[in-house]
C-alpha positions as CSV (number, residue, x, y, z in Angstrom):
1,X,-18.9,2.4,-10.1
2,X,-20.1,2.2,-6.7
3,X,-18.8,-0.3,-4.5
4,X,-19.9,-1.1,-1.0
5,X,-18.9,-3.4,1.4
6,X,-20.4,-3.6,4.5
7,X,-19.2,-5.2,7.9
8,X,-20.5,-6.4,10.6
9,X,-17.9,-7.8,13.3
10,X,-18.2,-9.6,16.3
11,X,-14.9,-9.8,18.2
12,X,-14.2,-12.3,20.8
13,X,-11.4,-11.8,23.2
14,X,-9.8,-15.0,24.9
15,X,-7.7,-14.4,28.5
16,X,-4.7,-14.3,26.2
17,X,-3.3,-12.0,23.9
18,X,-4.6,-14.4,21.0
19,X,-8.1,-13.5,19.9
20,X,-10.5,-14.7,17.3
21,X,-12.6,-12.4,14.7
22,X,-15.5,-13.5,13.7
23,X,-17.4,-11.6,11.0
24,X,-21.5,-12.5,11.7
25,X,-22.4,-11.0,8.3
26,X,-20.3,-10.0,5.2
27,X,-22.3,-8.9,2.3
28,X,-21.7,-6.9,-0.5
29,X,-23.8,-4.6,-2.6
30,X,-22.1,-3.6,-6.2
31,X,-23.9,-1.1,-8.6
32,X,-21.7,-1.5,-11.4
33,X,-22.4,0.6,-14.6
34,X,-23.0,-2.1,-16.6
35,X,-23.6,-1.2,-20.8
36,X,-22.8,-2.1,-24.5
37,X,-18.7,-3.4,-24.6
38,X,-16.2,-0.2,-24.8
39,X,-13.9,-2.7,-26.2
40,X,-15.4,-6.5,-27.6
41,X,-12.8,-8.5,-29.0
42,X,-14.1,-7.3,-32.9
43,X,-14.0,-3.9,-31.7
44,X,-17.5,-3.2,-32.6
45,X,-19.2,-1.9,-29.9
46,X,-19.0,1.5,-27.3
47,X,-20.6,2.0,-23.4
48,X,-22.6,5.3,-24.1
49,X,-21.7,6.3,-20.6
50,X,-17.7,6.2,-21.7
51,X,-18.2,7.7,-24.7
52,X,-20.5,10.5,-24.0
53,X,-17.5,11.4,-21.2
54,X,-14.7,10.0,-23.5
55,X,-13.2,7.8,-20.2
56,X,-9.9,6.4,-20.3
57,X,-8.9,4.1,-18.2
58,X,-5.1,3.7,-16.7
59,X,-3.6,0.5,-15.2
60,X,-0.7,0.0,-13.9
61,X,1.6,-2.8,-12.0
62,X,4.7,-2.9,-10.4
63,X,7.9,-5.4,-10.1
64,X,6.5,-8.6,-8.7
65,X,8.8,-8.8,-5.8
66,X,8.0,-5.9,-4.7
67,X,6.3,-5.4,-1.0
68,X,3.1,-4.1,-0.1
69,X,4.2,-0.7,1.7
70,X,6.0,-0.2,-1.7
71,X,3.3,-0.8,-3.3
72,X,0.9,1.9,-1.8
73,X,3.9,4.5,-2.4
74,X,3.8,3.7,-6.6
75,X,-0.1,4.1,-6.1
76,X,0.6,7.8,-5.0
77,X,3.0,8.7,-8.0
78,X,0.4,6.8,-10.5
79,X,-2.5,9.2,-8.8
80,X,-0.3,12.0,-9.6
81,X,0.0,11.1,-12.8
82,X,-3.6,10.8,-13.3
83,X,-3.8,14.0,-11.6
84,X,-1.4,15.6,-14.5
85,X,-3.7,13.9,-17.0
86,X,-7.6,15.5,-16.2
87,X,-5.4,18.7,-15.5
88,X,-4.5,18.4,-19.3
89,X,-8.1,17.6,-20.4
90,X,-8.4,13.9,-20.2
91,X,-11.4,12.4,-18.6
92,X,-8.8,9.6,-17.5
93,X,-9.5,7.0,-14.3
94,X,-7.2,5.6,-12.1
95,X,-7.5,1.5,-12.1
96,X,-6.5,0.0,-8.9
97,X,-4.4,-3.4,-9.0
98,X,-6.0,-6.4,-7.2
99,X,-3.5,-6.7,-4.6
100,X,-2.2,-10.5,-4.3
101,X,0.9,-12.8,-4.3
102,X,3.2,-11.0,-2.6
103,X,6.4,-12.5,-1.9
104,X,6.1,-11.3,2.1
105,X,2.6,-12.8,2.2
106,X,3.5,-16.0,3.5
107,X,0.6,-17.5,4.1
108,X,0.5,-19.7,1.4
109,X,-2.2,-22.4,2.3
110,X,-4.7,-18.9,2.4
111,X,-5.7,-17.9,-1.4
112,X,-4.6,-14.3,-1.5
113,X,-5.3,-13.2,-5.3
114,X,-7.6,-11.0,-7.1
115,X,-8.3,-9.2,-3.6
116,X,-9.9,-6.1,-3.9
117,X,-8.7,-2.6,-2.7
118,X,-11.8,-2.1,-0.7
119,X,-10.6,-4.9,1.8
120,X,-7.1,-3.0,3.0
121,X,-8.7,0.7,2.0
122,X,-11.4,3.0,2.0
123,X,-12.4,3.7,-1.9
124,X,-14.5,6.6,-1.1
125,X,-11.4,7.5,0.1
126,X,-9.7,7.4,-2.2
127,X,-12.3,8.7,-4.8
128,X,-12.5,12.0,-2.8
129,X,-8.3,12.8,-3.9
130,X,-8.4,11.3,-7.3
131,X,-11.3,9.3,-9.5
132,X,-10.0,5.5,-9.0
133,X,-12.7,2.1,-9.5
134,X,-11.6,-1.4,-8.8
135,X,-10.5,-3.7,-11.8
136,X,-13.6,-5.9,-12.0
137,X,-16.0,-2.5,-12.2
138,X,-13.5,-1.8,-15.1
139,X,-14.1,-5.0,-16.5
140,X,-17.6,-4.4,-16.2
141,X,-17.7,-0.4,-18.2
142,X,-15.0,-1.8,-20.0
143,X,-17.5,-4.8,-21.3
144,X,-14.7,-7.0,-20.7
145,X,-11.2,-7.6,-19.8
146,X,-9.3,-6.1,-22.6
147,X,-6.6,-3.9,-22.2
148,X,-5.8,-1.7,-25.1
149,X,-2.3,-1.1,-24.9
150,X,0.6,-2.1,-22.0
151,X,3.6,-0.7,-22.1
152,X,6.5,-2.1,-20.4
153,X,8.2,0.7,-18.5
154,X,12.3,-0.1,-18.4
155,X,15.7,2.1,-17.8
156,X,17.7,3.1,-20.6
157,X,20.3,0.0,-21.1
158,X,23.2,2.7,-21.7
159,X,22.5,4.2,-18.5
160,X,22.7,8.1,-18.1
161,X,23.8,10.2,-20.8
162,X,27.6,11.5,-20.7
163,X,27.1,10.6,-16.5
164,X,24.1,13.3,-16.5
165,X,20.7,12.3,-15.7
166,X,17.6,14.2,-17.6
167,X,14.3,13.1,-18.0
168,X,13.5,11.5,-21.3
169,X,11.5,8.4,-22.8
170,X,11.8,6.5,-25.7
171,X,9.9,3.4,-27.2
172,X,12.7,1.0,-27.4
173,X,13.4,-2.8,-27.5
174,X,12.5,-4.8,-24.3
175,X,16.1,-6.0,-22.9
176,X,14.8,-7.9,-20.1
177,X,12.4,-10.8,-20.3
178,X,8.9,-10.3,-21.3
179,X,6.7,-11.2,-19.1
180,X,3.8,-11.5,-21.7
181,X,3.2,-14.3,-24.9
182,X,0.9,-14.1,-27.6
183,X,-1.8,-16.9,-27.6
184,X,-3.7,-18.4,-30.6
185,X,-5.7,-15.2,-31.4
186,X,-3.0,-13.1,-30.9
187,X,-3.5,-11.8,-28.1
188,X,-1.6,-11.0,-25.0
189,X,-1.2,-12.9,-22.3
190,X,0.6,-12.6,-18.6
191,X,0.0,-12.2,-14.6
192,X,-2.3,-9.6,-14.8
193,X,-3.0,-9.9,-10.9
194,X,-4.8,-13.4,-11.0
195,X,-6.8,-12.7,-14.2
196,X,-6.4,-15.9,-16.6
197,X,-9.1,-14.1,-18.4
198,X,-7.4,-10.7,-18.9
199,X,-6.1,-10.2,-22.1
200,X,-3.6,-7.0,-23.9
201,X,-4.0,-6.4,-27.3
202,X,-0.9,-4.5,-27.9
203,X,2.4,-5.0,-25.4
204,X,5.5,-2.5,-26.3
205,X,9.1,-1.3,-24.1
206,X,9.8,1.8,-22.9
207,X,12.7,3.7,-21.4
208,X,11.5,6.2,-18.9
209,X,14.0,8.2,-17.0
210,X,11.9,10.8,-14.7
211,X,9.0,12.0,-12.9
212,X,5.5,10.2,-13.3
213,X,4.2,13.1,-15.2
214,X,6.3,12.6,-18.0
215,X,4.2,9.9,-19.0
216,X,1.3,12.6,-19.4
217,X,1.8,13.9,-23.1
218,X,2.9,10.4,-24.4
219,X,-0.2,8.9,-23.2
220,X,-2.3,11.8,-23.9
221,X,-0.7,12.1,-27.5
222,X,0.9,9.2,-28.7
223,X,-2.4,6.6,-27.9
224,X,-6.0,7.2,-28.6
225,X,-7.0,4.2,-26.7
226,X,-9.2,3.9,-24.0
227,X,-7.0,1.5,-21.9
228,X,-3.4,1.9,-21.4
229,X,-1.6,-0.4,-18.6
230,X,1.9,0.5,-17.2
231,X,4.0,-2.3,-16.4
232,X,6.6,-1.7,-14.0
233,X,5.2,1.2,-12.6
234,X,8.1,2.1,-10.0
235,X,10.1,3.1,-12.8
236,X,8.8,6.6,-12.5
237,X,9.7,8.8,-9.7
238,X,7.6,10.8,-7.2
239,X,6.8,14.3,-9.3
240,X,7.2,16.5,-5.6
241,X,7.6,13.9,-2.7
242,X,6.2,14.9,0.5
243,X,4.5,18.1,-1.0
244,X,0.7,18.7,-1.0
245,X,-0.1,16.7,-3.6
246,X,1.6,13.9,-2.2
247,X,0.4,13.8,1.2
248,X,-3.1,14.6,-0.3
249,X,-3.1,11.2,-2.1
250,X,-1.4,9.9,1.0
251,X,-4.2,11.0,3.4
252,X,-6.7,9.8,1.4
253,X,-5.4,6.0,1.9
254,X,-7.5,5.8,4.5
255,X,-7.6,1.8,5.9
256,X,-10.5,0.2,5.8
257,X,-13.0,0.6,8.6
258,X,-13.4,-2.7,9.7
259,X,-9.4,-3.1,10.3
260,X,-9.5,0.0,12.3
261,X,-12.0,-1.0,14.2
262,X,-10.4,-4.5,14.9
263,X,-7.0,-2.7,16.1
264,X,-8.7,-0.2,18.5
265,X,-10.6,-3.2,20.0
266,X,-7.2,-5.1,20.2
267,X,-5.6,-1.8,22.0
268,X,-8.6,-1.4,24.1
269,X,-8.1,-4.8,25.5
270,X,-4.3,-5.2,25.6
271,X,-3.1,-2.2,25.5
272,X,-5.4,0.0,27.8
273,X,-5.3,2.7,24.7
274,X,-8.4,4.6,23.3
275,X,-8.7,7.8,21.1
276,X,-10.2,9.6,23.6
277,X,-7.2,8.7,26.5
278,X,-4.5,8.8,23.7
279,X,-6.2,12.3,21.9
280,X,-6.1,10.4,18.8
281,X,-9.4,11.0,17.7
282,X,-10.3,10.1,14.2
283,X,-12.3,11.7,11.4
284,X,-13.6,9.6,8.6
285,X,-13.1,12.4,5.8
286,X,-10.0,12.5,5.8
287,X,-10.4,16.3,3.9
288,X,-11.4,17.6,7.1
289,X,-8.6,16.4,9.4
290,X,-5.9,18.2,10.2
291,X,-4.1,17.3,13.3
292,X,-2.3,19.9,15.1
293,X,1.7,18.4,15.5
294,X,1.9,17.2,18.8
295,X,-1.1,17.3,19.9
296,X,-1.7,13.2,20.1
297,X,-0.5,11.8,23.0
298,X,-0.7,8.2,21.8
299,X,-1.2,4.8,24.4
300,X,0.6,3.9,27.3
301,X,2.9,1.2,25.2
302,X,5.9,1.3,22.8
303,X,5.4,0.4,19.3
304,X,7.9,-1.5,17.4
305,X,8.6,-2.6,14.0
306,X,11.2,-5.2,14.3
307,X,12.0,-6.3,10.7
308,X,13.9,-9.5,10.4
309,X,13.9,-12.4,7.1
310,X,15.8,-10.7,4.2
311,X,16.3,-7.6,6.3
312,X,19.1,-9.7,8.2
313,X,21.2,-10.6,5.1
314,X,19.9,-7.7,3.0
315,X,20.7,-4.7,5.4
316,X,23.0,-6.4,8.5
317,X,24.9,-3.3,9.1
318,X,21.7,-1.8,9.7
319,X,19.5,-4.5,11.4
320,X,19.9,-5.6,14.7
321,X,20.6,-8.9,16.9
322,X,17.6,-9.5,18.6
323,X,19.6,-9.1,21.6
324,X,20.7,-6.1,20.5
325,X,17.5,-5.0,19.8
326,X,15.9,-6.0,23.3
327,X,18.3,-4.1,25.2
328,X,17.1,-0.7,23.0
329,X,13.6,-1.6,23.7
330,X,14.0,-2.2,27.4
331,X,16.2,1.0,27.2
332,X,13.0,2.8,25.9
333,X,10.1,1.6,28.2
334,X,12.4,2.6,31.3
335,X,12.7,6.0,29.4
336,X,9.2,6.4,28.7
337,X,7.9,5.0,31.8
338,X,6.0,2.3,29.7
339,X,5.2,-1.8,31.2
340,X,4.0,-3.1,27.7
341,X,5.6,-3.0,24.2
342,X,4.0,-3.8,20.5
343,X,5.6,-5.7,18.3
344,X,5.4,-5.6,14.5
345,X,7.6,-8.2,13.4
346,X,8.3,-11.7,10.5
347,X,10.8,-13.1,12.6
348,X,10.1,-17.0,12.8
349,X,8.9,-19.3,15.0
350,X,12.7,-19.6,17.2
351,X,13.0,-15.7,17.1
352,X,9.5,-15.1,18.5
353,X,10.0,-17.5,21.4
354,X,13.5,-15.9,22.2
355,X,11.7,-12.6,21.8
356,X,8.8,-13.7,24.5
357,X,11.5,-15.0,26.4
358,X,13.7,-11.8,27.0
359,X,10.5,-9.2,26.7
360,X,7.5,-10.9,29.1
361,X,5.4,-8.2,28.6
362,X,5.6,-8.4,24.6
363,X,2.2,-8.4,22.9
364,X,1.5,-9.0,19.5
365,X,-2.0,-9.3,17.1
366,X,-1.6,-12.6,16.2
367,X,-5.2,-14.2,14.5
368,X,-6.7,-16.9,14.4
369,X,-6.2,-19.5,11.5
370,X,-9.7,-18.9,10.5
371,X,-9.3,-15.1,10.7
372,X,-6.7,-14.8,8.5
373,X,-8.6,-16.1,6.0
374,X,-10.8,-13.6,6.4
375,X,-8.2,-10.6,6.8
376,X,-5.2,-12.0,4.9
377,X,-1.6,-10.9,5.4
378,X,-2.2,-8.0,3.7
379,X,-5.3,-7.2,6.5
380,X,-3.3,-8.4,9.4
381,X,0.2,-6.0,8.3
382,X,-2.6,-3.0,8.0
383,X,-3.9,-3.8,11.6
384,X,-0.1,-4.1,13.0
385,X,0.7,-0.6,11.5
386,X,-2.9,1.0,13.0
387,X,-1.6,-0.8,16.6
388,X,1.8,1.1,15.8
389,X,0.3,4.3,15.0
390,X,-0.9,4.8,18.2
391,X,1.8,4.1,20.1
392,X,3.6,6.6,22.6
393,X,6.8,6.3,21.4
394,X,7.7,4.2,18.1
395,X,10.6,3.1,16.7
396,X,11.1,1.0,13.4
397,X,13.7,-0.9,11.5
398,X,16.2,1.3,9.1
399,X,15.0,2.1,5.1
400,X,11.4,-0.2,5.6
401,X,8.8,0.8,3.7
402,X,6.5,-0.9,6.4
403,X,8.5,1.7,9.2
404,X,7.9,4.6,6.7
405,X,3.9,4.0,6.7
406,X,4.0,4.4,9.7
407,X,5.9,7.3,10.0
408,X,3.7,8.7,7.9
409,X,0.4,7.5,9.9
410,X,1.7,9.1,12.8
411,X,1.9,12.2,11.3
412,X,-1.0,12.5,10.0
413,X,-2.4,11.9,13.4
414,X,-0.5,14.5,14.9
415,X,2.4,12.6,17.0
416,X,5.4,14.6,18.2
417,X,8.1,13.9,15.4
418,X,10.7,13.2,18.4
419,X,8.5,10.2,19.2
420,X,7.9,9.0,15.5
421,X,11.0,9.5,13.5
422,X,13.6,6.1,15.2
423,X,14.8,3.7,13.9
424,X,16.9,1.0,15.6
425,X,20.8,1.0,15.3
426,X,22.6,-2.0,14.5
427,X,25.2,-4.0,16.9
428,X,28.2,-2.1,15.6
429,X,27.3,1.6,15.7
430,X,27.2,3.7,18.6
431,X,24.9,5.8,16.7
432,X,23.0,6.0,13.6
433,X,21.5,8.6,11.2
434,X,17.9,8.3,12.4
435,X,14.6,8.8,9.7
436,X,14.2,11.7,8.1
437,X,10.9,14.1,9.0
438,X,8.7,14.5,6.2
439,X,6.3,16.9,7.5
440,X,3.0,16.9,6.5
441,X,2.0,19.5,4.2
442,X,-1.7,20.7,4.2
């Protein structure tokens, strides 16, 4: 179940604010528990490690439209759940989703499937809050990519009860599309992040209305199998958002090293930031970091997350013009004294050059062809948000997931929530409800 992945990175800087990465030597060392199948296709045979511990294993997935940032929050309610589940007595395991095709991921000449968690995320991380393994290690103890049972989590078609909402689930007929057909040997088949291979034996609906833990006794109770996949994940709600629990799991999403690394380089360069200037220094165990609220002071630049795309038609009440939005970030560097400005942002080609045209001293991390390939969108989105975190003043675009991470970030680093917690305003209103502060709870 171990998995390591080392790095080692030479970065070259040109006179620009365009860079290349290039990584000398990426090699990986996996020592995979590797025994007799848990699960062959006849059934026949058990890993003595998983049956000696009596492991099960839980999957999950989520809507495929869906973003990344939403992504990472369903990963804290399923870690929750699995929380709930060894409370209870299970010897249960948290399965993380290869992360690919994602509709934001744009990139489409750049194969981005089956990646692994351990590119974007620390997994000893991650182990220290909740036991997790990657899906191929659980192909491997699984002795082979069967999943038991998935069930298809769905809202009730009749909607809430006499207008009240309560917290119940029922097995129930699937009233949207299944996303899964039965092949010759009568087995399921369906997305299952990338894996052709993968295969369910059992697929059934759901209606869920409530917190992740009231999955808990139906999985605990109602199957005895060792792998149980939930489908449509995001269903479920948050069982205590923004308690301890929460920002435990949250904490322990610690990015990967060698994307840290490549964003402090990038604001050593650009931005004349460092940890040790900014009093944003870093501990690796996340369990022993606790940052005293404002007490970073963050770099001399401002960060912004300037979300444009669906964002325009989706929330234009919310979302600015790009002029609009200009004349609030030149508003802020004259506040805050500050001669350069970060921006996080999928505008296209025509905005960008309008954007470099009113803001000269606009920098952006924009890689190489070639190192995109090597850090994909989801790598490069990761990098942005480190590059926000950092900042001395951010602000971010109204109900993004991508603004809340790094809301979050910055809390957890110890940023003053007055500089964290903005959000830009759109053309029409004066003023505008700003973010809520979640505060971090230890």
């Amino acid at each position: 179940m171990a998995c390591t992945v080392f790095y080692i990175v030479a970065i070259y800087f040109s006179s620009t604010c365009s860079f290349s990465v290039f990584f000398l030597s990426i090699f990986a060392a996996f020592a995979a528990v590797k025994s007799e199948n848990v699960f062959s296709a006849g059934h026949t045979s058990t890993a003595p490690i998983a049956a000696a511990r009596d492991l099960r294993y839980l999957l999950y997935d989520v809507n495929p439209p869906e973003g990344f940032n939403l992504r990472r929050d369903v990963y804290i309610r399923m870690a929750s759940l699995v929380k709930t589940l060894r409370k209870e007595g299970g010897d249960w395991v948290l399965v993380l989703p290869p992360w690919g095709r994602l509709y934001h991921w744009q990139s489409s000449d750049i194969d981005q499937t089956r990646i692994p968690w351990g590119e974007f995320f620390s997994i000893t991380s991650l182990q220290a809050n909740v036991p997790v393994v990657e899906y191929e290690e659980f192909i491997a103890e699984n002795g082979g990519p069967f999943i038991d049972q998935v069930l298809v989590l769905q809202n009730y078609a009749e909607g809430w009860t006499n207008g009240k909402w309560e917290e119940k689930i029922d097995e129930r007929p699937c009233f949207d599309k299944l996303m899964y057909s039965k092949d010759k040997q009568g087995y399921y088949r369906g997305w299952f992040w990338g894996y052709e291979e993968t295969r369910a034996r059992n697929v059934t609906c759901v209606s869920a209305q409530g917190h992740a833990s009231i999955m808990a006794p139906v999985l605990q109770r109602n199957y005895t199998v060792t792998s149980v996949m939930l489908d449509r994940a995001e269903t479920l709600l948050h069982d205590v958002y923004a308690g301890k629990d929460y920002w435990d799991t949250r904490r322990s999403m610690v990015f990967a090293k060698h994307l840290r690394l490549i964003g402090d380089e990038f604001r050593a360069k650009y931005l004349n930031s460092t940890d040790d200037r900014d009093l944003t220094v870093y501990r690796e165990d996340w369990t022993r970091m606790k940052a005293k609220p404002g007490s970073a002071k963050g770099g001399p630049y401002l960060g912004v997350h300037l979300r444009r795309k669906d964002f325009i038609w989706g929330h234009r009440e919310d979302v600015p013009s790009l002029k609009g939005a200009v004349k609030t970030i030149l508003n802020l560097m004259k506040k805050h004294m500050l001669e350069k400005v970060f921006i996080a942002t999928d505008a296209d080609g025509e905005e960008l050059k309008e954007l470099k045209a009113m803001l000269p001293r606009m920098v952006r991390f924009e890689p190489s062809r070639e190192d995109l390939e090597l850090l994909k969108d989801g790598g490069v989105a990761i990098i942005d948000q480190w590059i926000c975190s950092h900042a001395r003043f951010f602000i971010g675009t109204s109900v993004s997931t991508f603004s809340f991470r790094i809301h979050e970030e910055r809390e957890i680093l110890g940023f003053d929530p007055k500089t964290t917690y903005n959000r830009f305003c759109g053309d029409a209103e004066k003023e505008c409800e700003q973010p809520t502060h979640w505060k971090i709870v230890y």
